[in-house]
C-alpha positions in Angstrom: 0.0 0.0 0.0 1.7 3.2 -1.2 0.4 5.7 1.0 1.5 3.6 3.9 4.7 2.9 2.5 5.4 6.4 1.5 3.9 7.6 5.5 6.6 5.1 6.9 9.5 6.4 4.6 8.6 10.1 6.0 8.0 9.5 9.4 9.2 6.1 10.8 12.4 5.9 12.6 14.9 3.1 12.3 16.4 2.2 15.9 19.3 -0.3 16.4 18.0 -4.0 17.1 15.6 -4.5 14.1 12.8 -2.0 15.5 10.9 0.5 13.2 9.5 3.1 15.4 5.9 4.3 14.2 4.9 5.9 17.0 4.0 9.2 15.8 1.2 7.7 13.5 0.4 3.8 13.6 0.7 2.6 17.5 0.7 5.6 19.8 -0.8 8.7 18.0 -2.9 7.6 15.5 -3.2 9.0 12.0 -7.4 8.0 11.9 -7.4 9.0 7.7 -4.6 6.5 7.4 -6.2 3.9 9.2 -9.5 4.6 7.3 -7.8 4.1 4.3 -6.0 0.7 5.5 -9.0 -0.3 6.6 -10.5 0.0 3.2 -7.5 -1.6 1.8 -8.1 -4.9 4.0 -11.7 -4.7 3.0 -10.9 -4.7 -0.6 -8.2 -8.0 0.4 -10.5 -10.0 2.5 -14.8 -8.5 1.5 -14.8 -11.8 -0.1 -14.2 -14.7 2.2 -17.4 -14.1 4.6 -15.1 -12.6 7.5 -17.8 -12.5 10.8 -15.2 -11.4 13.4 -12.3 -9.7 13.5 -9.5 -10.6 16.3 -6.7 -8.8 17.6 -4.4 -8.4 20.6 -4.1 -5.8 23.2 -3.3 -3.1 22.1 -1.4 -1.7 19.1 -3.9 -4.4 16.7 -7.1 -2.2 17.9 -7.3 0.6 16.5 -6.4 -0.9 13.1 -9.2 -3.7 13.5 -12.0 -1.5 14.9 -11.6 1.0 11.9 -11.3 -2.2 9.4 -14.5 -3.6 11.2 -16.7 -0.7 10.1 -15.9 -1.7 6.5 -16.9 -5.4 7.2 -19.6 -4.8 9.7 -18.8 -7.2 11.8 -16.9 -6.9 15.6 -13.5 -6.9 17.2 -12.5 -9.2 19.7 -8.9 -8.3 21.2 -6.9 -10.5 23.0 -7.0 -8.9 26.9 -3.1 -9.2 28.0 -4.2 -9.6 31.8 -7.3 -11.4 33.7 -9.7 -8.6 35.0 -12.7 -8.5 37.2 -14.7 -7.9 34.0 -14.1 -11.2 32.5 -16.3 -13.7 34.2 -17.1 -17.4 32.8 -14.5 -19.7 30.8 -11.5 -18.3 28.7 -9.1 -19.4 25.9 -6.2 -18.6 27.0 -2.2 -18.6 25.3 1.2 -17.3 26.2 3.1 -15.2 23.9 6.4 -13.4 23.6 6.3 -9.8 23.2 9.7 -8.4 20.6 9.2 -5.3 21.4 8.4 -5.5 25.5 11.1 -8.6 25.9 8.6 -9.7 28.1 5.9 -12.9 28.4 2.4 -12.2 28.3 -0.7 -14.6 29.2 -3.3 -13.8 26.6 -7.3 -14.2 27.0 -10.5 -14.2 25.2 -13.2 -15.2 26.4 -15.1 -18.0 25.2 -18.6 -15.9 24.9 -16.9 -13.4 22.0 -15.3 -16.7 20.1 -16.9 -19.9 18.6 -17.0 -22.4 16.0 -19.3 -20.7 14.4 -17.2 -17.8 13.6 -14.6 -17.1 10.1 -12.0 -14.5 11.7 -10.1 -12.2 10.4 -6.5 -11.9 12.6 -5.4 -8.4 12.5 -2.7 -6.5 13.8 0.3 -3.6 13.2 3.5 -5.0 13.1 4.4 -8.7 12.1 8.0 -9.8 12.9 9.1 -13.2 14.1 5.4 -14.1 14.5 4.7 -14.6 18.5 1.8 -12.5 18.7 0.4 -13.9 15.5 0.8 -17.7 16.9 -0.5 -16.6 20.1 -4.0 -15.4 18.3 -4.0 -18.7 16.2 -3.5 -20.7 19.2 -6.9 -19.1 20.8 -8.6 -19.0 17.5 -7.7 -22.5 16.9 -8.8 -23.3 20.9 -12.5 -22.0 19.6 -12.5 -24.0 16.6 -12.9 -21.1 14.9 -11.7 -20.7 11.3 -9.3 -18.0 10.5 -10.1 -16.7 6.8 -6.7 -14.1 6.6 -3.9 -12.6 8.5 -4.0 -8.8 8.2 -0.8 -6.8 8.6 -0.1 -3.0 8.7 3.4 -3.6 8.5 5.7 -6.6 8.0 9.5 -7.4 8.7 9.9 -9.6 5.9 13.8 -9.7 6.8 12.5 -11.7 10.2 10.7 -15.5 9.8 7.2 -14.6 10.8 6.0 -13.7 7.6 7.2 -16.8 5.4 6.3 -19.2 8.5 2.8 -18.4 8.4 2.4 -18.5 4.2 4.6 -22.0 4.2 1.7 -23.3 6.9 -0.7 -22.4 4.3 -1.9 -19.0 5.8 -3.5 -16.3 4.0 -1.2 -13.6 4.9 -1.8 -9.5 3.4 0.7 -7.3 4.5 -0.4 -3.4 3.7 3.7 -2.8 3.7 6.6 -5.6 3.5 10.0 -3.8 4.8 12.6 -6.0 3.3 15.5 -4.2 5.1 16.4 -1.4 7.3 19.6 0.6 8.5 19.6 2.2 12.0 23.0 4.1 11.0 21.4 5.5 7.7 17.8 5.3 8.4 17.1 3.6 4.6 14.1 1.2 4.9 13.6 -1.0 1.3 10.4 -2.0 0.6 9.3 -5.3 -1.0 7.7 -4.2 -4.1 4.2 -6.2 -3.9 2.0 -7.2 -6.9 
């Protein structure tokens, strides 16, 4: 997706140890006219396949998927990082590794918001070596749910996660494929997608 691409190249900072800081417009402040128009985009990707729900994780994935969701009608579900008093009845629950927090998360949905029934949509910002995506399959997989498509603002295609999921036959849309990055030059090379 261009305008994301060319959004990335003007405002995205390249930091040493493989991280791509988008702060000031995809997972912090958020740039609601780009998301519109990503939304849109995964619409145009995925308006075929009879998507129902769309899943995500706490919290960078949900302002992506809740703008996308207006384009499909249907509702998020994010993964809640932590138990909370609000959660009551029976949970799916998962552990994943966080690359960017260096830290291990439990990760729960509850089994009211997730069934067999439903043909999800995974969605989320960033996808890198893949935790957080193998977390969500794990729960979506736990519901017997069917996922229909991975949805990605922005992928590391230099890091496994990408390929991993497409050789396990995954459906996998990346808006924007960074091939490579330099923290001493701050160059980022696209993939050039078809």
């Amino acid at each position: 997706m261009k305008l994301l691409e060319e959004r990335i190249q003007k405002d995205g900072i390249v930091k040493a140890g493989n991280v791509l800081k988008v702060d000031s417009f995809l997972n912090h402040q958020m740039d609601i006219d780009l998301f519109n128009a990503m939304g849109k985009e995964f619409k145009r990707l995925f308006g075929t396949v009879g998507i129902n729900k769309i899943i995500t994780i706490e919290a960078s994935g949900i302002g992506i998927a809740c703008i996308a969701a207006q384009y499909f009608g249907v509702p998020v579900v994010f993964a809640k990082k932590s138990q909370s008093v609000n959660i009551d009845g029976e949970v799916y629950s998962t552990q994943i590794e966080s690359f960017t927090h260096k830290q291990v998360y439990n990760v729960i949905v509850s089994k009211k918001y997730l069934s067999p029934n439903d043909n999800v949509l995974i969605i989320d910002d960033f996808l890198a070596n893949g935790c957080a995506m193998n977390g969500l399959l794990d729960i979506v997989r736990s519901a017997g749910a069917t996922v229909a498509g991975i949805g990605i603002a922005i992928e590391k295609g230099f890091q496994k996660g990408g390929e991993t999921l497409r050789a396990q036959g995954y459906r996998v849309e990346s808006l924007a494929i960074v091939d490579a990055m330099n923290d001493e030059t701050g160059e980022i090379i696209f993939r050039t997608q078809g």
